[in-house]
C-alpha positions in Angstrom: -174.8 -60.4 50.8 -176.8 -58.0 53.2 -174.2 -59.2 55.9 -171.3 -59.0 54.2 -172.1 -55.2 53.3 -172.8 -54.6 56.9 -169.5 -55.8 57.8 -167.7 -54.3 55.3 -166.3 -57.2 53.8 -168.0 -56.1 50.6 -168.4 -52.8 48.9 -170.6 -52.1 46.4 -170.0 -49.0 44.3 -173.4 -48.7 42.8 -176.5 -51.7 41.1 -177.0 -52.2 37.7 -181.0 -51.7 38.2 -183.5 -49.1 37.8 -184.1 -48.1 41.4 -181.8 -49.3 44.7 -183.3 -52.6 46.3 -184.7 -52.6 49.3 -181.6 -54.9 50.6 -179.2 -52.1 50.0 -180.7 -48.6 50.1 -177.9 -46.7 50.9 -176.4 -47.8 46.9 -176.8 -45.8 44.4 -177.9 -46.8 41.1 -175.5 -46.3 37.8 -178.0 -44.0 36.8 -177.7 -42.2 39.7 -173.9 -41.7 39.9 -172.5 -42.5 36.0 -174.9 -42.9 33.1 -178.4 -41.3 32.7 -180.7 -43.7 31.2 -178.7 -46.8 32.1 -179.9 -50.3 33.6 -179.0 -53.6 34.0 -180.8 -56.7 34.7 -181.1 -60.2 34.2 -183.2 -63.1 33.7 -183.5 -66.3 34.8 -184.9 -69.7 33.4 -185.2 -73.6 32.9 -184.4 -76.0 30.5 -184.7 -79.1 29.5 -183.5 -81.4 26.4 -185.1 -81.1 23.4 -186.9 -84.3 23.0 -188.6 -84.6 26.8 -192.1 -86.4 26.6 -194.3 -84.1 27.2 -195.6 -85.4 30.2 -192.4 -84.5 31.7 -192.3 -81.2 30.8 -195.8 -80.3 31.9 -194.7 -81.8 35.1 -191.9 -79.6 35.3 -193.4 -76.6 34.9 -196.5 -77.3 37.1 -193.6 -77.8 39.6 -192.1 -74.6 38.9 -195.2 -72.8 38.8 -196.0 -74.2 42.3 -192.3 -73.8 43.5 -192.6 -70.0 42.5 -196.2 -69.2 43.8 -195.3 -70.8 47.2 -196.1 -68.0 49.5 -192.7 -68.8 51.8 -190.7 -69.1 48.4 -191.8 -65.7 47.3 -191.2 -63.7 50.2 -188.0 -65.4 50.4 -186.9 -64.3 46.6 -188.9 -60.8 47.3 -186.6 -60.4 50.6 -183.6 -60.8 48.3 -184.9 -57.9 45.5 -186.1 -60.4 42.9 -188.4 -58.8 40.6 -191.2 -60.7 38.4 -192.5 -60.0 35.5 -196.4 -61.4 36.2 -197.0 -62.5 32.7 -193.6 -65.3 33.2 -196.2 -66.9 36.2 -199.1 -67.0 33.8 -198.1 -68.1 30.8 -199.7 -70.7 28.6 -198.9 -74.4 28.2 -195.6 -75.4 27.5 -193.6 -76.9 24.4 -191.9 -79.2 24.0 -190.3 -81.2 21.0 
């Protein structure tokens, strides 16, 4: 995205978040131009069916875990304004059933 901005192939009026990410400073914020008070954001997440053994879904999230505490992977998703919420990268065992 960064490069298309830069170009001007892409023009971004304002971001949906609290504060202007460090990819696109120069952006204002709803907040900042239309409505005081309003954010955006989203949320992402994995699934799996219903009825996977357990064993697989422990797998899965140990591989998740690892996938998203991998120093390179981090930076990577940091460089491109992700935000964490910690607890998401601590939490318990999963379910499954």
């Amino acid at each position: 995205m960064a490069s298309h901005l830069a170009s001007g192939k892409l023009n971004v009026p304002a971001v949906t978040g609290a504060h202007r990410p460090a990819m696109t400073p120069n952006v204002p914020t709803f907040e900042e131009l239309v409505v005081k008070g309003f954010t955006s954001s989203q949320w992402n997440g994995f699934f799996i069916a219903r009825h996977t053994p357990p064993a697989i879904v422990s797998k899965l999230s140990d591989d998740v875990k690892t996938a998203l505490r991998s120093p390179e992977n981090f930076k990577r998703m940091v460089d491109k304004d992700f935000e964490f919420i910690r607890a998401a990268l601590k939490s318990g065992k999963p379910k499954s059933g």
